[in-house]
C-alpha positions as CSV (number, residue, x, y, z in Angstrom):
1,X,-9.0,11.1,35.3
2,X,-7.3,13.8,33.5
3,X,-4.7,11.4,32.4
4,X,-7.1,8.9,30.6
5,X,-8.7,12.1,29.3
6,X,-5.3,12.7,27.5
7,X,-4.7,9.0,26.2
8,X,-8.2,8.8,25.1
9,X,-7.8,12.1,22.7
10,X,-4.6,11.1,22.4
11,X,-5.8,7.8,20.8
12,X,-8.7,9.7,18.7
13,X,-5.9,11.3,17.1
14,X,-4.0,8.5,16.3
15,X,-7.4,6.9,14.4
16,X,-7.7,9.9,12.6
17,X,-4.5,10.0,11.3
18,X,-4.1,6.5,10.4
19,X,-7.9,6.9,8.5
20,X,-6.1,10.0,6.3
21,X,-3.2,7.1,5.5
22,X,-5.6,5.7,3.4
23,X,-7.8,8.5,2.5
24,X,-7.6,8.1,-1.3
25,X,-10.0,4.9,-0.6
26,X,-11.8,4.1,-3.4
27,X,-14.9,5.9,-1.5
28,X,-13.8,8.9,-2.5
29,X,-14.1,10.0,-6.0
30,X,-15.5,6.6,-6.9
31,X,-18.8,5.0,-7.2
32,X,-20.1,1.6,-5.7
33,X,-22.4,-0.3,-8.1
34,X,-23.3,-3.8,-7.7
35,X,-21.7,-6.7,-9.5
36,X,-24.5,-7.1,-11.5
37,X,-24.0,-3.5,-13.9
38,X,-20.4,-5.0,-14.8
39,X,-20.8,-5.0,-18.5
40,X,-18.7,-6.2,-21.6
41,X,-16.7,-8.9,-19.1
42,X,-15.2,-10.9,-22.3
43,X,-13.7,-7.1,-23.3
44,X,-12.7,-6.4,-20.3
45,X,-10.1,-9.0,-20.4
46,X,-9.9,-9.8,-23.9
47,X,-9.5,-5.8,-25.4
48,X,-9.2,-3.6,-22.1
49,X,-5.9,-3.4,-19.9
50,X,-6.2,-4.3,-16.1
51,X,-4.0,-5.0,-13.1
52,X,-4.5,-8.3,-11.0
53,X,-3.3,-6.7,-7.3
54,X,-3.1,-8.9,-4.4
55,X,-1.2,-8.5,-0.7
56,X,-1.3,-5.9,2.3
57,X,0.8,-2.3,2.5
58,X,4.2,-3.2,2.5
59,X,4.1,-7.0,1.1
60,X,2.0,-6.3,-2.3
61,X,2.1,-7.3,-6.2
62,X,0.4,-6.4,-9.4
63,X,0.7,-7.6,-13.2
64,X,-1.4,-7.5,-16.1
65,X,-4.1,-9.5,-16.3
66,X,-5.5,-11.2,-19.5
67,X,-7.3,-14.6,-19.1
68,X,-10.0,-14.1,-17.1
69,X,-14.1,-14.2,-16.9
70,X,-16.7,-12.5,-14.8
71,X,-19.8,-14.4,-13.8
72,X,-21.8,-16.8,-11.6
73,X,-21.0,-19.9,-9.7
74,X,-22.3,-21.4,-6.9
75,X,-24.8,-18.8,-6.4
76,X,-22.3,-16.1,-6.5
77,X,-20.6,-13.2,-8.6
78,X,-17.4,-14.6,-9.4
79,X,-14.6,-13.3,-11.4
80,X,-12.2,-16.1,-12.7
81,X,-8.7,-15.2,-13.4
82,X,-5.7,-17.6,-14.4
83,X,-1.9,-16.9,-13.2
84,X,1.3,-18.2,-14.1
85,X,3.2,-19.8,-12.0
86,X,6.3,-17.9,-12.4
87,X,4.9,-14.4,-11.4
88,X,5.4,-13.2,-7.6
89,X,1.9,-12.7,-7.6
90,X,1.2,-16.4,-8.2
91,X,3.3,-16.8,-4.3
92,X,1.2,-13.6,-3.0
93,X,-2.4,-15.4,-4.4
94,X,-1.6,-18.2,-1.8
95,X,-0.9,-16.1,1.1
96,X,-4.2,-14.3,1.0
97,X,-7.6,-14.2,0.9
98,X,-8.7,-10.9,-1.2
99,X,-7.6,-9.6,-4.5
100,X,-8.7,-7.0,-6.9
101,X,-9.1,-6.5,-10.6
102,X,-8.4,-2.8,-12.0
103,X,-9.1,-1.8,-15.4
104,X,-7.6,1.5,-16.6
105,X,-8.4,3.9,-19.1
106,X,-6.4,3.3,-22.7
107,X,-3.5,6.4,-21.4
108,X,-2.3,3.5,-19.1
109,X,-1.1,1.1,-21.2
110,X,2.3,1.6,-20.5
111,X,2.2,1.8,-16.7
112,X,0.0,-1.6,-17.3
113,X,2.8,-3.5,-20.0
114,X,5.6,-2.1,-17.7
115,X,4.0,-4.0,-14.3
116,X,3.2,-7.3,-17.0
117,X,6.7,-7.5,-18.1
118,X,8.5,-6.9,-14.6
119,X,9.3,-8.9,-11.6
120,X,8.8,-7.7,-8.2
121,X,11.7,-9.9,-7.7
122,X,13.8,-7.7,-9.0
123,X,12.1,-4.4,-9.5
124,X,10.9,-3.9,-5.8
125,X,9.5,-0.9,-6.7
126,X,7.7,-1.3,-9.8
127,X,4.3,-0.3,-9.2
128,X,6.0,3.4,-8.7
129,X,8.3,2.8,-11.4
130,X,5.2,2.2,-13.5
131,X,4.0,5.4,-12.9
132,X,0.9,3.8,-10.3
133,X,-0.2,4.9,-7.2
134,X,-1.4,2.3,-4.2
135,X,-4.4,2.8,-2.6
136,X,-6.3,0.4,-0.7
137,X,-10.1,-0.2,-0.2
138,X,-11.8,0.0,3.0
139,X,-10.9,-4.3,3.5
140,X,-6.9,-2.9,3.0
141,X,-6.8,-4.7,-0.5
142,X,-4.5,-2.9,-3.1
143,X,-5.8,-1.5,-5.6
144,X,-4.6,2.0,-7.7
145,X,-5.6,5.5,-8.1
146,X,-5.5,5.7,-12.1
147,X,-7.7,3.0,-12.8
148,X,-11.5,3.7,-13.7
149,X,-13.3,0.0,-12.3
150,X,-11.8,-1.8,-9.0
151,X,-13.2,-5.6,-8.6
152,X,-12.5,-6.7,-4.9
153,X,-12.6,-10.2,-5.0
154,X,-12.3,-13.3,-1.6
155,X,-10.9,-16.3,-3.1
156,X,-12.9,-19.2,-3.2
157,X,-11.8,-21.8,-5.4
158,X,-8.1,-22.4,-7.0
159,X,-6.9,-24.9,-8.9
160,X,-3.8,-25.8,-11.2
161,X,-4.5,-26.1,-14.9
162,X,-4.5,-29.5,-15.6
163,X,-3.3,-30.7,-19.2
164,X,-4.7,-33.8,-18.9
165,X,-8.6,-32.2,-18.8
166,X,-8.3,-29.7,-22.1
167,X,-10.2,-30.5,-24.7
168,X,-9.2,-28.0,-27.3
169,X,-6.2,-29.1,-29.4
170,X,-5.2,-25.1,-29.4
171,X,-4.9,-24.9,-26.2
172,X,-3.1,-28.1,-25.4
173,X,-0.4,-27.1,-27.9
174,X,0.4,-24.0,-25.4
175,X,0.9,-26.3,-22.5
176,X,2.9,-29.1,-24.6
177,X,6.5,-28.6,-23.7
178,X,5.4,-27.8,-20.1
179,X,6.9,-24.1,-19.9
180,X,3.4,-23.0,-19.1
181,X,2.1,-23.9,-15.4
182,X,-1.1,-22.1,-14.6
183,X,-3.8,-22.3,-11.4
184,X,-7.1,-20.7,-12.0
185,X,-8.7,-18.7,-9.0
186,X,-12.0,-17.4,-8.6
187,X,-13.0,-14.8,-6.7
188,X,-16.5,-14.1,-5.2
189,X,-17.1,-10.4,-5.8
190,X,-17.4,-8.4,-2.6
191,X,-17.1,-4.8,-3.7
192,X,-17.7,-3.0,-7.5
193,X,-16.2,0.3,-7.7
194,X,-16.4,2.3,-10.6
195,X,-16.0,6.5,-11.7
């Protein structure tokens, strides 16, 4: 008896411990707020910096994100965001179910263009070369400690960009010469975190 008294604390321990790993969760020092109080979504993207982050602790990507929408679908609140094919993150989006959106306040610009014009390919650490910290929320999604809005997402939908189905002359001209291969995710909203 005394013996599973010891592995029992023992275990307890071990919980706690691996709870403080992640104690810089977005609980603390962060407010939840329902999807609904998300305001200016066509700045966000359009005007504001953020950080698509998808993976787990140890297998993880980020890079700026800039084409994107918040909204409704299928009687949900969605966010909508469109990545290139060529990023790492594009190989990361496939591999699992969550992601987040961060938006930063305007002293993080250059932490933000530095992770938008790196690879993870070849800078394997250049979330901390950014000057970023990881933290994860309470579903182990990535997300960072400088940012001032954290969108959790669960992918619901993808789908390339198809050429064939634009109607804007503007855009097609971007997709002419085939450099640009895009899928569009969206994301059903899960969490809002915001300080």
């Amino acid at each position: 008896m005394r013996i599973f008294k010891q592995i029992v604390i023992a275990a307890c321990a071990a919980l706690a411990f691996a709870a403080s790993i992640h104690a810089q969760s977005p609980a603390e020092g962060w407010t939840k707020v329902d999807p609904t109080e998300l305001k200016n979504a066509v700045e966000l993207f359009a005007n504001d910096k953020t950080a698509l982050a998808v993976g787990k602790e140890g297998d993880l990507n980020a890079t700026t994100m800039s084409w994107g929408s918040i909204g409704e679908l299928w009687g949900k609140p969605i966010v909508t965001v469109v990545v290139d094919h060529s990023r790492y993150t594009y190989s990361l989006m496939g591999l699992y179910d969550y992601f987040t959106i961060t938006a930063f306040p305007k002293k993080m610009n250059g932490a933000l263009d530095y992770i938008g014009s790196h690879s993870r390919k070849t800078d394997k650490n250049k979330i901390q070369n950014a000057g970023l910290t990881t933290m994860f929320t309470e579903l182990g999604n990535p997300t960072f400690k400088e940012g001032n809005l954290i969108i959790e997402c669960r992918t619901i939908y993808e789908a390339p960009i198809d050429v064939d189905n634009m109607l804007d002359d503007d855009i097609i001209k971007m997709y002419q010469d085939n450099k640009l291969k895009h899928t569009m995710f969206v994301g059903e909203i899960v969490n809002v975190w915001k300080r």
